[in-house]
Every structure is written in C-alpha cells, then in structure tokens.
N, C-alpha and C positions, 0 to 999 in steps of 0.2 A: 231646337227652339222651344219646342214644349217644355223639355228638363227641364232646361233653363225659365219659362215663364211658371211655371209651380215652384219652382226651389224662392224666386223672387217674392211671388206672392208669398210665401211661407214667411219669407226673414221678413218683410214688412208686416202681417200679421202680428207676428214675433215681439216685434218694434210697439206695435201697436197697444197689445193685449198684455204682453210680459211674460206670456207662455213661452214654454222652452222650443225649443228653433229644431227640428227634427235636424238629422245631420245624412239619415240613409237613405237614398231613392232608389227603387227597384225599378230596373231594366232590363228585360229578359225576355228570350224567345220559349219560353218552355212551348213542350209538346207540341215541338213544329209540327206545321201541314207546311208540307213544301210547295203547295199551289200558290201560297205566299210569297214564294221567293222568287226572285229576279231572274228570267229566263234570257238575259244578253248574254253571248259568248264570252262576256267580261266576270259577268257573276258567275257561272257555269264552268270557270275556268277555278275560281276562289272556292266554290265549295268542292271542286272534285281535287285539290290539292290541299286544303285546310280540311275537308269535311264539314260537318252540321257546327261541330264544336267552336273550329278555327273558324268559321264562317261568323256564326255567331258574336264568339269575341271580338273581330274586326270591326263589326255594324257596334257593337258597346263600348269597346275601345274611343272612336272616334267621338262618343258623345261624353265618355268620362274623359278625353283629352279637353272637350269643349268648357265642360262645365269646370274643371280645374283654373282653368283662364280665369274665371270668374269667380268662381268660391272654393276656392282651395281646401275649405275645409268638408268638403260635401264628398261625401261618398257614394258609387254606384253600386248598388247590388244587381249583381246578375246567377242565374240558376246554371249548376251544373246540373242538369236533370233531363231526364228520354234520354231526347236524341241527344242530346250536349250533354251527356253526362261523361264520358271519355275526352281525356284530354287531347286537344287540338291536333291532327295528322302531323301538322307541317310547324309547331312546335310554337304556334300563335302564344301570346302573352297574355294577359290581363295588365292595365295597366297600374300603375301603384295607388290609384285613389279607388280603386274597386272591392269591390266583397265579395267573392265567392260562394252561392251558400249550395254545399252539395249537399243531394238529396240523397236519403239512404232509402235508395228505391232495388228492386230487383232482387232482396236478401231474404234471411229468414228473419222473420220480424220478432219471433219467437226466442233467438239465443243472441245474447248479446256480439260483439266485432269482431272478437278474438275464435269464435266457434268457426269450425271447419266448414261450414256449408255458407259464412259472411267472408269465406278468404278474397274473393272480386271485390266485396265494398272495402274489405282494409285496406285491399291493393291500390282503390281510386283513393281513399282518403290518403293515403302516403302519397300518391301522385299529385294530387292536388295540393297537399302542404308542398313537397316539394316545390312545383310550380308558384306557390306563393311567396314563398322564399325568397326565391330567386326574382320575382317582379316587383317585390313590397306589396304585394297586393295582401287583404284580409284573405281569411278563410274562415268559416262561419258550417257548421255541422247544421242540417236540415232535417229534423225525423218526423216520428209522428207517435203518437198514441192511441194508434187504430190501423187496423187494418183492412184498408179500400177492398182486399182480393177474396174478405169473409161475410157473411151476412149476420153475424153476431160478434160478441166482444170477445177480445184474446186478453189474457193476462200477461199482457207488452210493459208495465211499467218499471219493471225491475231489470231488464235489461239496460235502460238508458245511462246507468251511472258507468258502467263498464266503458260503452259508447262514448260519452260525454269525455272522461276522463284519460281513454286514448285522442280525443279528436283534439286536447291539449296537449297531451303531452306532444300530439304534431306540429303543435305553433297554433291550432284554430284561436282565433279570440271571440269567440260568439256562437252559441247555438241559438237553432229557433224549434219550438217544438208545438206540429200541428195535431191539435184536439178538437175539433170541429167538425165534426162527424153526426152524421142521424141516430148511428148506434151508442157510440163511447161519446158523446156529446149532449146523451137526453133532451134533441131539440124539440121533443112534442114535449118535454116539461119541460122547457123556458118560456114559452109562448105565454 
C-alpha cells in the first residue's frame, strides 16, 4: 500500500508540475537483522528452504506483482547485497518488472572483474544476468568509488570501465555508482 501510495503521489505530482515521472522504486531488505523477520512456523519454513535471498524476493516479488496491476510501467528495484547477495536456495525469481541491483561487495576493490581474487563476484554477476534472463527482470551493477573497509582513499576509479563493460556485455542495463563517502566524497568541503 505504501508503494503504491508514493508511486501515486509521484504521477499526480508529475501531472501536476510537468516534471518527469520517476519510473524506479527501491524495495529492499539490505543488511538484514533477522530480529526483523517473522518467527511463525510458516515463515521459518520460507527462509530455511529459499534462505535470506529467496526469502527476500518473495516479500518484493509480491509488491512488484501489486504494483504491476496498477502501473505497469513502474519498476522495483531490489538489492542483491549481504545477506541477499547469492542467489535464491530454492531457485526463487524476481519478477519481470523488477531491477536487480547487485552490489559489488566482498571483492578486491582494487582490480577490476576479470582479476583472480573478483572470480566470486564475476561468478554472482553471471548468476544474476542469468537469473534475469530467464525472469525479464533488469539487472543493474551496484559499485562504489570508495572504499568502506580503508580509512583513506584507494585509486578505485580505473577499474570500473572493465566492470561496467562486462556487466553489459551480461545483459545488465544500468549501473549505479556510490561516491558518498567522508573520505572520497570531501563532505567537510561541501558543507
């Protein structure tokens, strides 16, 4: 009901102002705390056969089936990322108005896709196109331009064409690339 009453307010806005109509909503469990999640024998039963992943899809699946009813042209983004970064146990879907945006977390931030020490993230990004393939669903590459795990700047920005350019040639049709950081962001010189 929320999706659906922002995406409304949005296209009335839209209507309104003549601004352009955003088209992607993000829906996502990133970096579950599983104190969150539903302790009934029924849900208990969905995540220990799907896992965090399939679990996840299911609970976004159902709100990108909803919102389709209604605005067909509206897309869900949901994160493959933490714990939902491996695809679903029990071979859970996405549905075809959805986005996938995996995150290129757990790698060497340092060498671009193709390097021997990123072979797990080529491996989820093939998985992931695959899976999108097969559901119509988007797929959407997630990086970053910093690196969370250092307390100073890495010279990361040369690797992303490498990245970028295999996450097409997998099918992705969208990257998004987070620079918002204390360090590589200079937020005490924006202020």
């Amino acid at each position: 009901e929320k999706v659906l009453a922002y995406i409304k307010e949005d296209v009335e806005l839209a209507e309104k102002t003549g601004v352009e109509l955003p088209v992607c909503y993000a829906v996502s469990l990133d970096d579950i705390n599983k104190d969150f999640f539903c302790q009934c024998p029924e849900c208990e039963k969905v995540l220990e056969e799907s896992g965090d992943t399939g679990y996840m899809l299911r609970f976004v699946n159902r709100i990108a089936r909803e919102v389709a009813k209604v605005y067909p042209w509206a897309k869900i983004l949901t994160s493959a990322y933490a714990n939902c970064i491996e695809p679903a146990k029990d071979g859970t879907m996405p549905e075809p108005n959805m986005v996938i945006y995996l995150a290129d977390l757990f790698n060497d931030m340092v060498r671009g896709i193709h390097a021997p020490t990123n072979k797990n993230y080529l491996r989820l990004a093939t998985s992931w196109a695959d899976i999108c393939k097969k559901s119509g669903a988007e797929l959407y590459s997630y990086d970053y331009l910093y690196s969370a795990r250092t307390n100073y700047p890495l010279p990361i920005f040369y690797r992303h064409a490498d990245t970028i350019a295999t996450m097409r040639d997998l099918g992705a049709t969208g990257t998004f690339i987070e620079s918002q950081h204390p360090i590589s962001d200079c937020w005490d010189l924006n202020k």
